[in-house]
C-alpha positions as CSV (number, residue, x, y, z in Angstrom):
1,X,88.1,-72.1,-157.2
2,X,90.2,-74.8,-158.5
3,X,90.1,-78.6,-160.2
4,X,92.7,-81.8,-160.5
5,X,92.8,-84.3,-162.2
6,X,95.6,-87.0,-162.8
7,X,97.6,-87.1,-166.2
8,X,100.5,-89.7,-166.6
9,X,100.2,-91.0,-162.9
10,X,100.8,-87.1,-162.0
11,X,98.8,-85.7,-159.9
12,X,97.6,-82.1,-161.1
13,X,95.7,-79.0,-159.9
14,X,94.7,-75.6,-161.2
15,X,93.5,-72.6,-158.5
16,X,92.2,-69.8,-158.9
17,X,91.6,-66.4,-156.4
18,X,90.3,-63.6,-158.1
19,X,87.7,-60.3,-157.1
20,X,86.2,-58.1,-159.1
21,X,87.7,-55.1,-156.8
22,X,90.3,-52.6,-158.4
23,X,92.8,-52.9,-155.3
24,X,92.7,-56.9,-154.9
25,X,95.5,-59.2,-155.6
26,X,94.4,-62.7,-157.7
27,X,96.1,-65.5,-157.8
28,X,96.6,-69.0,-160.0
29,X,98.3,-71.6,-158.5
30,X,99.4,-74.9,-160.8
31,X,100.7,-77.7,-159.1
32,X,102.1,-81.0,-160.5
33,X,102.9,-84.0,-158.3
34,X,104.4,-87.6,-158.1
35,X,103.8,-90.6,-155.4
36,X,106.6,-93.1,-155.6
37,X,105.8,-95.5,-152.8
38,X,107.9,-93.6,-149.8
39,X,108.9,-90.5,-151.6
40,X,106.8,-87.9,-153.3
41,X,107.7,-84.6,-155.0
42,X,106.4,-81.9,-157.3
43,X,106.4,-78.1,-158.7
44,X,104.0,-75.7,-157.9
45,X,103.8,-72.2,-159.8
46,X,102.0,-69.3,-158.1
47,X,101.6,-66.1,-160.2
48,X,101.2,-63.2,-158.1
49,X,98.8,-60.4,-159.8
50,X,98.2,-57.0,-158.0
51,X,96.0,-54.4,-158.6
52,X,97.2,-51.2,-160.3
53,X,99.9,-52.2,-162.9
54,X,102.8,-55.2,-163.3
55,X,105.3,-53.1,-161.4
56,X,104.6,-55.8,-158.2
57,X,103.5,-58.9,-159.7
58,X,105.5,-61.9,-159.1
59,X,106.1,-65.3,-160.6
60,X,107.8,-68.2,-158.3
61,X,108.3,-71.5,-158.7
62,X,108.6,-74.1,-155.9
63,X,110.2,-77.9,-155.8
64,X,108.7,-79.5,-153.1
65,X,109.5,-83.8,-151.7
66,X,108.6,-85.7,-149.2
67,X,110.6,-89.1,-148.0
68,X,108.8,-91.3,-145.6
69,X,109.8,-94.3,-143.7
């Protein structure tokens, strides 16, 4: 499940994965993105949540552009 919006000419997303099992791995993704005529780039978080404790949840963050012409 997720939802976007734009805020400040950004566009900007929330999703969500998530079961009510006691052995599943959820997710939320945030993403944040700028179009500047040819180019484009944003940052997306992911948080990684496993079942059974913290010991193997994970956190990363990504930088991602594209250049067109």
């Amino acid at each position: 499940m997720g939802v976007g919006t734009s805020v400040a000419g950004m566009d900007v997303g929330v999703q969500f994965a998530d079961r009510d099992y006691t052995t599943d791995t959820d997710y939320m993704r945030v993403s944040v993105n700028k179009g500047m005529g040819a180019a484009s780039f944003g940052v997306d978080y992911l948080e990684t949540d496993e079942a059974g404790g913290s010991a193997n949840d994970t956190d990363k963050w990504k930088f991602n552009y594209v250049v067109g012409f």
